[in-house]
N, C-alpha and C positions, 0 to 999 in steps of 0.2 A: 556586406554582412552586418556589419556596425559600424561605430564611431570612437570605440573606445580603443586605449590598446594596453593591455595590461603586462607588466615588468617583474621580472625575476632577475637583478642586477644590481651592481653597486652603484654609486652615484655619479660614475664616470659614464656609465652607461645609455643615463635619462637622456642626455641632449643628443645623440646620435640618434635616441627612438623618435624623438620629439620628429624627426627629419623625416619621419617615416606615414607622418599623419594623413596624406595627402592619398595613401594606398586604400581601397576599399574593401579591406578588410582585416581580419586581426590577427595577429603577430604576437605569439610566443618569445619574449627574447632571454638569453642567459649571457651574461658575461662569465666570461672562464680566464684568465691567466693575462687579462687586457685583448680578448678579442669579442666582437658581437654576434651571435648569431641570431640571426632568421628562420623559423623553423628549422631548428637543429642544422642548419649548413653556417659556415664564415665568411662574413658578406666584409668585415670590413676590422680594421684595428683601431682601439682607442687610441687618441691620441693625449697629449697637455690641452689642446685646444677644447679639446671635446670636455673635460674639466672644469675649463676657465666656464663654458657655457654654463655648465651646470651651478658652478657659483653662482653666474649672476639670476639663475630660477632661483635661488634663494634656499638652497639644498643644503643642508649641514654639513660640513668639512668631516670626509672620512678617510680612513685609512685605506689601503688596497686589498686589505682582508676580510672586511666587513660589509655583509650583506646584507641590504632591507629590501622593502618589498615597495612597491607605487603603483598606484591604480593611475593610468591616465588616459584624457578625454581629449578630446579635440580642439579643448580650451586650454589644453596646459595639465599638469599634475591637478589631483583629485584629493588624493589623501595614499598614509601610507594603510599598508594591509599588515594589520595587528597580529598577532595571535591571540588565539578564542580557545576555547573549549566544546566541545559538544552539550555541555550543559551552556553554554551561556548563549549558542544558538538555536536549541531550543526554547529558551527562554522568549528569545527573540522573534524565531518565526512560527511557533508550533499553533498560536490563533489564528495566521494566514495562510495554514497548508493543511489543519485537519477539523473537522467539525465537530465540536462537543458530542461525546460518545464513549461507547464502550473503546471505541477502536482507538480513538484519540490519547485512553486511558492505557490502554494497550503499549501505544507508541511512547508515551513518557517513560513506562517504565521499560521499555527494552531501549530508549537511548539513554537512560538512566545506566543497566547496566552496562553499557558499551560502554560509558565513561567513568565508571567505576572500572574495570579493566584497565582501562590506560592510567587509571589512578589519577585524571583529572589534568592529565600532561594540556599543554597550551599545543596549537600549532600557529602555523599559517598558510601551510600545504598539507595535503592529507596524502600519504604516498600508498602505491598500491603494499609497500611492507607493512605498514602499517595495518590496511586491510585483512591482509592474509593475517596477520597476528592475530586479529580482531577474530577470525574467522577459525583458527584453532585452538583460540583459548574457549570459546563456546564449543566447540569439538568434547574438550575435554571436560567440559561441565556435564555433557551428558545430551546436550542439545543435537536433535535431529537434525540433518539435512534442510525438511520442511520447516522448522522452527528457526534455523537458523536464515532460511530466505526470505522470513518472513520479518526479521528483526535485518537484517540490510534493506530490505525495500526500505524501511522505515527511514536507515541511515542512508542513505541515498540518496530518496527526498529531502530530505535536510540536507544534505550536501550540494546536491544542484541549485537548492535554491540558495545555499550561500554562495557558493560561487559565481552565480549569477547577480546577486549584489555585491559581488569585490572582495567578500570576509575572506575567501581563501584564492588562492591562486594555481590550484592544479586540482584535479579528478583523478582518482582511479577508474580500473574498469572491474565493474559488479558483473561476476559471472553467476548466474546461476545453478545452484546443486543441483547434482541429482536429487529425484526422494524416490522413494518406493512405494509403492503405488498399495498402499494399505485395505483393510476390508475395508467396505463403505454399510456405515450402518444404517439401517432406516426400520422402520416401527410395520410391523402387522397390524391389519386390521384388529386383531384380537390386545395384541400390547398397546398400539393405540385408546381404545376403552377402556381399558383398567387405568391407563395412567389420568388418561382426559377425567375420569370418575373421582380419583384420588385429587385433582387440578378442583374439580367444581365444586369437589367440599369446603376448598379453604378458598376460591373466589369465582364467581359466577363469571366475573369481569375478566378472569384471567384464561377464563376455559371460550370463551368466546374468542381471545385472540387468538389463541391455540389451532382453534376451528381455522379462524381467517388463515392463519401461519399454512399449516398442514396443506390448506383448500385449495391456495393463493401463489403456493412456496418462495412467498415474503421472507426478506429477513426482517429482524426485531426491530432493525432501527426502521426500517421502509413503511413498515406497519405504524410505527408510533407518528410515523410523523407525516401520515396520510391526513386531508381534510375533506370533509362533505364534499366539495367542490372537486375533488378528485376522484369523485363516484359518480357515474352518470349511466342510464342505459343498460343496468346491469355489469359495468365493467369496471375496473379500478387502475388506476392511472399513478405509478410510481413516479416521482420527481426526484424524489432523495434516496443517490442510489449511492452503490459502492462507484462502479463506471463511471457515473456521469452522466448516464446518458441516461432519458425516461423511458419507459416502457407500461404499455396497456397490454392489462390481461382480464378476460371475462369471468363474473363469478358463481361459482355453482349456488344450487340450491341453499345448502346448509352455510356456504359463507355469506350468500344474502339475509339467511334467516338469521345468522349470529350478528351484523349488523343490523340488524331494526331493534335488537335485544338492547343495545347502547346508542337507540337514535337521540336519547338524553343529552349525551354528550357532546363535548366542543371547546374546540373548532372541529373536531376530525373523530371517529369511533375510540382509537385507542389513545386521544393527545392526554400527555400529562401522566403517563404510565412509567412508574420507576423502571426501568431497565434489573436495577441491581434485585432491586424485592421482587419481581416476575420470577428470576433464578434464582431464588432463596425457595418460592414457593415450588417451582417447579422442582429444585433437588427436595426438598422435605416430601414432595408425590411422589420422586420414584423411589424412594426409600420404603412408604409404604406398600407402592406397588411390587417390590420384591426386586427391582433394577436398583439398588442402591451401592452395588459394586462394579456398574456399569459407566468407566468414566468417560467414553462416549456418548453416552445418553444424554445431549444436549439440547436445551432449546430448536439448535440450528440442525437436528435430524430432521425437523418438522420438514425443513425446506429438501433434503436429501427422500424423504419423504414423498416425497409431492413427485420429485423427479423419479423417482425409481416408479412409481404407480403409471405417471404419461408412458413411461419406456416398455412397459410390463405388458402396458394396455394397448400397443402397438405404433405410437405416435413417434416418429419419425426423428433422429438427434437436431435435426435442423429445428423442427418448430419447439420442441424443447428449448436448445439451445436460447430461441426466441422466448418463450415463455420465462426461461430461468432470467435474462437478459446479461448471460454471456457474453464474452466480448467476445471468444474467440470458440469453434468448436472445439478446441482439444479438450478446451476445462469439461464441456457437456461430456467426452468422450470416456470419463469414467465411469456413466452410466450403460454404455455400449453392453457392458458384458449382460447386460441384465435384457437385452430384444433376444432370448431365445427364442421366439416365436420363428423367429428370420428362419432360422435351422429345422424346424421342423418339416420342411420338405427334404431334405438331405433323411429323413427314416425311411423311405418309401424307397429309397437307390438303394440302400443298402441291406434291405429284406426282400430283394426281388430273388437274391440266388438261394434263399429261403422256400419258395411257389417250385 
């Protein structure tokens, strides 16, 4: 599995694991009371000897009470494992796990407040009490279920990937909440044109992406960071997605006519589009459009939008699914409720004892 084997142990410990290099794979170990175990079983007792070894790795002289931590390789110890902060691994890895964005924006500030919570405490293991703590002190703020799973994905990510460089030495397990399955909003043709109308007074530029949005059921960031080169044929070819994965989808009429509207532009129809000023403009439109008490009414209905209309209009949750590019159907599956078409032979059985 690897090469490495990582220590939860005192300094008596090191040179019995060192013994252990040769296994191919990686081993948990704890000293307790002068014995070692192997995945949580007692393979063997410390001795003096196993001490003396450790001196001459060059170990600092410790008492039998005192616990550090050691990352080691197959060359010998590595370093010890510190304690950190959730701020200071952030710091560290938040440019190689998330891409500049709303969402990236997002994630600073809810591992912000997780470590505001713990008040800024140092670890070196992240225990699952810890977790749980973490998980009803947001409880008690007022945080949903959904809000709340969505600020551990965050922490999680950070956490595997330290873990994975050595920063910390254990995982919990991230269970996922319930949530409850809330209305899903999405715009009628009729609130559609009043808002898009209130959009094109204050940017022609903005009421075009809107078009693409709704047309496309792009999100923001997909749209903005589409290029000419990812138009071909009629169709538009996402790269930068949430998944990862790409996905082509064909464009209607009005989303092709809204790009040739900005074929000025470049590299891509919407590059160089603030994020933050799109949703300044767009909450200053639904204000006049008379949705200005609607804290749902977000840019991302555009895309909730889109799906609700395939479903409506009789299109299948698979090729949805596809079109949304879903990773999985169940997320498509909140659209479900909305194929009553499916149903409409169930009237015909039921007014037969009617005849």
């Amino acid at each position: 599995m690897g090469c490495g084997l990582l220590l939860y142990c005192n300094a008596k410990c090191a040179a019995n694991a060192l013994r252990l290099f040769d296994y191919k794979h990686w081993f948990h170990c704890q000293w307790f009371l002068g014995s070692f175990t192997e995945n949580g079983k007692e393979t063997a007792n410390v001795t003096s000897d196993a001490e003396k070894q450790v001196g001459d790795l060059g170990f600092p002289d410790m008492g039998s009470g005192y616990e550090v931590n050691y990352t080691f390789g197959r060359q010998g110890p590595i370093g010890v494992v510190k304690e950190t902060t959730l701020a200071e691994l952030l710091q560290r890895y938040a440019d190689i796990l998330w891409d500049e964005g709303r969402h990236k924006y997002n994630v600073k500030a809810f591992i912000g407040e997780l470590d505001e919570i713990l008040l800024g405490a140092r670890f070196s293991a992240f225990s699952q009490e810890l977790l749980d703590g973490l998980i009803g002190a947001l409880r008690k703020r007022g945080n949903s279920n959904a809000t709340i799973n969505r600020k551990m994905a965050a922490l999680g990510k950070l956490l595997r990937k330290a873990y994975k460089m050595g920063d910390i030495h254990n995982l919990p397990e991230f269970k996922r909440q319930k949530e409850k399955a809330g209305r899903l909003r999405f715009l009628e043709a009729d609130e559609e044109e009043v808002l898009f109308r209130e959009i094109a007074s204050r940017s022609e530029l903005y009421l075009y992406l809107s078009i693409f949005l709704v047309d496309t059921g792009a999100r923001l960031g997909e749209a903005i960071a589409l290029k000419w080169n990812d138009i071909h044929e009629g169709r538009a070819t996402f790269w930068v997605t949430k998944s990862g994965r790409s996905r082509t989808v064909p464009l209607t009429v009005r989303a092709k006519d809204a790009l040739k509207r900005v074929a000025d532009r470049s590299p891509g129809p919407f590059s160089r589009i603030d994020q933050q000023k799109y949703r300044a403009v767009w909450n200053a439109a639904k204000v006049d459009a008379g949705r200005g008490n609607e804290d749902d009414l977000v840019p991302h209905i555009l895309r909730h939008t889109c799906a609700s209309r395939l479903v409506r209009g009789g299109i299948d949750l698979r090729r949805v699914q596809m079109w949304l590019g879903h990773q999985t159907l169940e997320m498509t599956m909140r659209y479900a409720h909305l194929a009553s078409h499916d149903l409409d032979m169930c009237v015909p059985v039921l007014e037969r004892h009617l005849k």
